[in-house]
N, C-alpha and C positions, 0 to 999 in steps of 0.2 A: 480099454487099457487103464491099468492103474496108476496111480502118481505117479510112484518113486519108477515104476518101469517106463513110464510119459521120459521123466526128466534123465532116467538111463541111458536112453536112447537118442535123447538129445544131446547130452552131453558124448558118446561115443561119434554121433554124427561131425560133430565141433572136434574134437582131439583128431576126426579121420583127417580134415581138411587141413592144408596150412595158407588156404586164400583167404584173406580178408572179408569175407561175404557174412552179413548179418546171419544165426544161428538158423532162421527158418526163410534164406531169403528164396524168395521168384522171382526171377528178371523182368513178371507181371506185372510184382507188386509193386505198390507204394506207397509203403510205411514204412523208408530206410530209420524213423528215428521212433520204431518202435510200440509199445503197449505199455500202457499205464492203469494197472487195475488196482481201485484205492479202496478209503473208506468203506469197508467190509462189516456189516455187521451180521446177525443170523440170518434178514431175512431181504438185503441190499446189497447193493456195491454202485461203485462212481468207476467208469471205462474212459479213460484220455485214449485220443487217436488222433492222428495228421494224417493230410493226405501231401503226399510229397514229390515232387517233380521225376525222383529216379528211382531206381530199388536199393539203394545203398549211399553211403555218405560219397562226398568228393574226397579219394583217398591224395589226391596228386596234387593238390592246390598248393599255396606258400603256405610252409610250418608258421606260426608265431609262438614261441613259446621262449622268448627273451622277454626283457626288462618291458613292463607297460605301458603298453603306446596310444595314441588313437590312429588308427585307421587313417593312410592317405589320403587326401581330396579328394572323388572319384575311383577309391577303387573299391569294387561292389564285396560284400563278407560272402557272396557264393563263390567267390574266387579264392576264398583259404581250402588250405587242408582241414576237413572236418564236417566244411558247409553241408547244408541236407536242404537246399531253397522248398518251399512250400509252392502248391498249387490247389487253382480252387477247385472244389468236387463236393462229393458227399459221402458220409461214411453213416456205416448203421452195423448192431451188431447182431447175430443170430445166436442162441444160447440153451443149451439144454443140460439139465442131468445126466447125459450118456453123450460116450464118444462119438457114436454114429448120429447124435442130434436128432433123433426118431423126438417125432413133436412139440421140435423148439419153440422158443417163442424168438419174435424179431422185434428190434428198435423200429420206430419211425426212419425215413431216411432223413440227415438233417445235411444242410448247408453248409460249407465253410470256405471263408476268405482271407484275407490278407490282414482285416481286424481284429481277428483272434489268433494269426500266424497259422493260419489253417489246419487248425487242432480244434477240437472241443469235446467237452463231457459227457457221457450219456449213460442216464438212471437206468440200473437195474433192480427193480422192486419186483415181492412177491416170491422171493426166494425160498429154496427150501434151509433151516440149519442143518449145521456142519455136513455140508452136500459136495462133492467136485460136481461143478460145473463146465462143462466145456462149451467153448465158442467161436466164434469165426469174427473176423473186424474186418467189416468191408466197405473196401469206398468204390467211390467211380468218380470220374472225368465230369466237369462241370458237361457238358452235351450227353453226357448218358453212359461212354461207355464203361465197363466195369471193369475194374482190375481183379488179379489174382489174391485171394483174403488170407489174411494172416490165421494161423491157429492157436489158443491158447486155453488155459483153463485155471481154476482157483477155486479156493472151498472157503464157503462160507463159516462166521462163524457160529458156535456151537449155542444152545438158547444156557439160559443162566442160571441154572439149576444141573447142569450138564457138570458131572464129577472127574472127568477126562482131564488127561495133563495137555500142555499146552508150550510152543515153545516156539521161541521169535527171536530173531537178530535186526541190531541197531548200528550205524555208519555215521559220520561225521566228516566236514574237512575235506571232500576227495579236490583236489586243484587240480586243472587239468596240466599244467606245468611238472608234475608230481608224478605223472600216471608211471605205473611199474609196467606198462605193454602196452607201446604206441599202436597195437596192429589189434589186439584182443579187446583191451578197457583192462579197468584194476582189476587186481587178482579178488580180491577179497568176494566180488559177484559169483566167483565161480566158488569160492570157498562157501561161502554162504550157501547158493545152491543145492551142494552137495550136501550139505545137513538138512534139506528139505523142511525149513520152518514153514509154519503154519502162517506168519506172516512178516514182515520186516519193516524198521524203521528208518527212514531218513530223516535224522535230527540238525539239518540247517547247516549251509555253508556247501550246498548243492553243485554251486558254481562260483566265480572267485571273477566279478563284474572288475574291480577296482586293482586287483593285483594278479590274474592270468593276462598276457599279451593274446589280442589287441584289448585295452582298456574299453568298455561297455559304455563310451558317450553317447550312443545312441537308442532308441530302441533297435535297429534294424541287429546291432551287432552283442546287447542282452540277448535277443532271441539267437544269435550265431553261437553264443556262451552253452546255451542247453542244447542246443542238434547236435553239437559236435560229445557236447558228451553224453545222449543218450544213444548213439548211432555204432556204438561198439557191440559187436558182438553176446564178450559176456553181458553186457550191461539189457543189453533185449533179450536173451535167453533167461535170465533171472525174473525179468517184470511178465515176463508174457507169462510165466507158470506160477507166479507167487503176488500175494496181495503184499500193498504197502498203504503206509502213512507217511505225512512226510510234512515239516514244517520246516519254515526259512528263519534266517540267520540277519547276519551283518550284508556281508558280501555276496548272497547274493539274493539283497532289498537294492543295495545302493553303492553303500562304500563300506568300511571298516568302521565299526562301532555307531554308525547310525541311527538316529532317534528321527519323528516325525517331524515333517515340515524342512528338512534339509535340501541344497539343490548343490550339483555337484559347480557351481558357476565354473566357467563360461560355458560349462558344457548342459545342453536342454537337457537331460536325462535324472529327472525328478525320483524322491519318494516316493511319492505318490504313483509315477509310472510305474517303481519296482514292485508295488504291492500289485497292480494289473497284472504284470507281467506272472508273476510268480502264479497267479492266479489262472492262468491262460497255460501254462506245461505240466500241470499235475494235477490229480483231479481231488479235489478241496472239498468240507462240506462250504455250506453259509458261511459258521461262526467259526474264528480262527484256531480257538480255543475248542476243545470237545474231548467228551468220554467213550470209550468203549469198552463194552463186558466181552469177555473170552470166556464162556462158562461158569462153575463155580470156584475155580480158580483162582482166574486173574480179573482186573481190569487196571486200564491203564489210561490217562490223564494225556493226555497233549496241550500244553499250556503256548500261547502267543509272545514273544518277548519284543517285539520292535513296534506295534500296531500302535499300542499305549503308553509307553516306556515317557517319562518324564527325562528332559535333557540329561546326558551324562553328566555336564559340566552343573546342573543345578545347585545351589546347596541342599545337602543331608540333611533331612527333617520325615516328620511326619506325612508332611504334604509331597516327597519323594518318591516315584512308583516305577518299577520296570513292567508292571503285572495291568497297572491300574485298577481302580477300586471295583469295578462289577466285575472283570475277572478273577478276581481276588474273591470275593465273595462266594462266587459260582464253584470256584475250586473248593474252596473250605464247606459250602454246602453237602456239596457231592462228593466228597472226602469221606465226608462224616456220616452220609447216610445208607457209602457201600457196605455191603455183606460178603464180599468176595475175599476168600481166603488171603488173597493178597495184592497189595495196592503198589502202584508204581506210574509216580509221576515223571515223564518224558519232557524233559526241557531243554532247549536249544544251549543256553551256557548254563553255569553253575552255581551252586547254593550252596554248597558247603565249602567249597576250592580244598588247599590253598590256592591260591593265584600267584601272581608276581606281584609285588608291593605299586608299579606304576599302570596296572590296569585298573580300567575306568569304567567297566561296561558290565560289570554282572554282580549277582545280589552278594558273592563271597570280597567285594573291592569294597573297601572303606568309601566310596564314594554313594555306595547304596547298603551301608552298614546298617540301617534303622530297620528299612523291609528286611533285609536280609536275616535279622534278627528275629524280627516278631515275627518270618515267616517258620524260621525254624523253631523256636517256641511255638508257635502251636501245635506244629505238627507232634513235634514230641506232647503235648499234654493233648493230643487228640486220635494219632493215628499210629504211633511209633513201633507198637508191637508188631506187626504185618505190612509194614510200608519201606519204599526204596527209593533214592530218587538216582534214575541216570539220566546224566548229558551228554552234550556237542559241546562243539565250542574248542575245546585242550584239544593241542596237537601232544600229548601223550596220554599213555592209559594210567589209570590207577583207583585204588579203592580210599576212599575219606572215609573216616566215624569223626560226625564233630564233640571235639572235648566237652562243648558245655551239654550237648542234648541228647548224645548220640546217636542222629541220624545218621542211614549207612549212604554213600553218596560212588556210585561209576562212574567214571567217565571211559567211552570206547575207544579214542583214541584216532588219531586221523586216517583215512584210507592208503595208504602207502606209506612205507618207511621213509622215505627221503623226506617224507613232507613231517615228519616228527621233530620237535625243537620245544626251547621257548619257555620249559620247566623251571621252577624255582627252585626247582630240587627238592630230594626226600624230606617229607619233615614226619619225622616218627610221634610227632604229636596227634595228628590227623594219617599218617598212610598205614594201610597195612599191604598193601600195594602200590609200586610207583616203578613206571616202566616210558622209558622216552624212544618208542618203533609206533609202528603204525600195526593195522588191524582192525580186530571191532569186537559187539560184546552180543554174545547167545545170553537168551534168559530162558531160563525152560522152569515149569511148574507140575507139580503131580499131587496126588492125592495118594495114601498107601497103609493099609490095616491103622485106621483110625489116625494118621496121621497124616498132617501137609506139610508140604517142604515146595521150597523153590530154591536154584539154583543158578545161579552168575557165573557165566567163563568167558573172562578176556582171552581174546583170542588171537595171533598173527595171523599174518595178511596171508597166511600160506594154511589157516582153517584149524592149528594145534594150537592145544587150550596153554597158555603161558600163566595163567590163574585161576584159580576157582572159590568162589566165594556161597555159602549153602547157610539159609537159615529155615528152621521147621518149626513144629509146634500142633496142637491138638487142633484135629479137622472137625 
């Protein structure tokens, strides 16, 4: 079976039903919170899987979605509306190049328990480029017996010399307070979908620890924060067919604007936990920070904004860092030594803004004016003609060029309308774009009779392009 008729079929299976049932569920299975198929390169990928006590979330529990609370004395987070409790077992994945798995290759079976929220990663190496692969994620019951295995598939990508267009969407901001369909997940999953990108990003702010009710004071209910919103429908129909990437934010390391070494007093639920945590529901490499090539095309930068982030509140100087100095380094190395038609740095907040005049927290705030600066001068005296940078972070969309350097700068804009606010408004100095809804942003790239071009469309959350932004030049 081929892709787009894989996800045709899934997607008419989904529009037949109007039950609540995850897109590929079996009353065997149990993985109600889903497949996480990550860091993809030509010849890898990283597979997250849980093994989970039912085949689907707990739809009937207590809503919380008021004002942020902690959690009563005694009452357990499997008893909300959302819970998906874990169980221990083992999962392992089977994977081949063809639908029928005619001489797959299998994972080792690996363990898992209550210290990892009974999830974990497993290495697929030795892949072929730009390949569909299809596979099976299967667990069993800590005593042996096996459950019913989920199905899914992804294509790696293409090796770097490959002249092939290439094309990916990016998300920010989804709150689960926010959501546009308590019964589905946000629309924008299904949106996305249906333009069948080659891969997609999630650029931080994943879950909202410090401002969705019940408030994250603990680990037990950080981890309630992710089951409940990976356990939707559209949101496991999207990841089981589609690779991602995916780096964290503010909310959800900790709390809002966040730097290292914070504790939320009186409550135990550490930095340093949320960097665990985070690290425990999606599957990561090592370094926070990391490159990937998508052909001759593209590549693109995933940069770390909370790991090494010098306090907000520091004074402004040189010795100032959101990035710190070896990731700084590492970025501007590998910047400068691509050959890839086109460059596109992925960062959780922003670099060019504008912002509002009282935010504290990203390299466009006068509070980290100095990097912010010298970041953007180089780039312009190093990479400016083939380079873009988009963020997370703004609950609205819009396109920046900074007046002193020119760099072009997205932002995609939060996952749901309701959840858009918070703008400083147009400023025709920097927008050429500026839109306060929710959505997200496609980026597609091509190669064509001697020429490149790539291509940006902010998008709403219903998958119609609301802008498009195209620059080209000799291939």
């Amino acid at each position: 079976m081929h892709r787009r008729e894989f996800l045709r079929q899934s997607a008419a299976a989904a529009a037949a039903s109007l039950l609540p049932a995850p897109l590929f569920a079996d009353p065997d299975s149990r993985q109600a919170t889903g497949i996480k198929l990550g860091e993809v390169t030509p010849t890898s990928a990283r597979l997250w899987m849980r093994v989970t006590q039912a085949a689907e979330r707990n739809w009937n529990g207590e809503v919380r979605k008021g004002r942020p609370k902690p959690l009563a004395p005694g009452m357990p987070a499997a008893s909300l509306e959302g819970a998906v409790p874990g169980a221990e077992g083992r999962i392992r994945v089977t994977y081949a190049a063809n639908e029928r798995l005619r001489n797959a290759s299998k994972s080792a079976w690996r363990e898992v328990s209550a210290a990892t929220d009974f999830g974990g990663q497993i290495a697929l190496e030795g892949l072929r480029p730009d390949t569909v692969y299809h596979y099976l994620a299967e667990t069993a019951a800590r005593g042996g017996k096996a459950h019913a295995p989920v199905r899914g598939m992804f294509r790696t990508a293409p090796e770097a010399g490959s002249t092939g267009g290439v094309s990916f969407t990016m998300t920010t901001c989804q709150k689960y307070s926010e959501l546009d369909d308590a019964r589905q997940g946000f629309r924008i999953y299904e949106s996305m979908r249906g333009l069948d990108p080659r891969f997609f990003v999630s650029a931080g702010d994943i879950v909202y620890y410090d401002s969705d009710d019940p408030e994250a004071t603990t680990e037990e209910l950080a981890r309630y924060h992710w089951q409940r919103m990976f356990s939707f429908p559209r949101h496991i129909g999207l990841l089981s067919s589609t690779a991602g990437y995916w780096s964290k934010d503010d909310h959800d390391t900790l709390t809002d604007d966040t730097w290292p070494g914070q504790v939320k007093k009186p409550q135990p639920l550490t930095f340093a936990d949320g960097l665990r945590i985070f690290r425990q529901q999606v599957p990561v490499s090592p370094l926070p920070y990391r490159t990937f090539r998508w052909g001759r095309t593209l590549q693109i930068w995933m940069v770390e904004g909370r790991d090494f982030r010098s306090p907000n509140n520091a004074p402004d100087g040189p010795g100032k860092s959101i990035w710190g100095a070896e990731q700084k380094a590492w970025l501007q190395r590998t910047l400068a030594a691509s050959d890839a038609d086109w460059r596109v740095l992925i960062t959780p907040t922003p670099i060019v803004g504008p912002d509002r005049a009282n935010k504290r927290d990203n390299h466009s705030n006068a509070v980290f004016a100095h990097e912010g600066r010298e970041i953007r001068e180089w780039l312009k005296a190093n990479v400016a003609d083939n380079f873009i940078t988009i963020n997370g972070d703004r609950h609205w969309q819009y396109h920046s060029v900074d007046p002193e350097t020119g760099i072009h700068e997205l932002s995609v804009g939060p996952a749901s309308d309701s959840h858009a606010a918070g703008t400083p408004g147009e400023d025709r100095r920097y927008h050429r774009f500026h839109r306060v809804m929710g959505g997200f942003l496609q980026v597609e790239t091509e190669r064509r009779g001697g020429e490149k071009a790539i291509h940006c469309r902010l998008r709403d959350v219903a998958g119609a392009v609301v802008y498009e932004f195209s620059r080209t030049g000799k291939a």
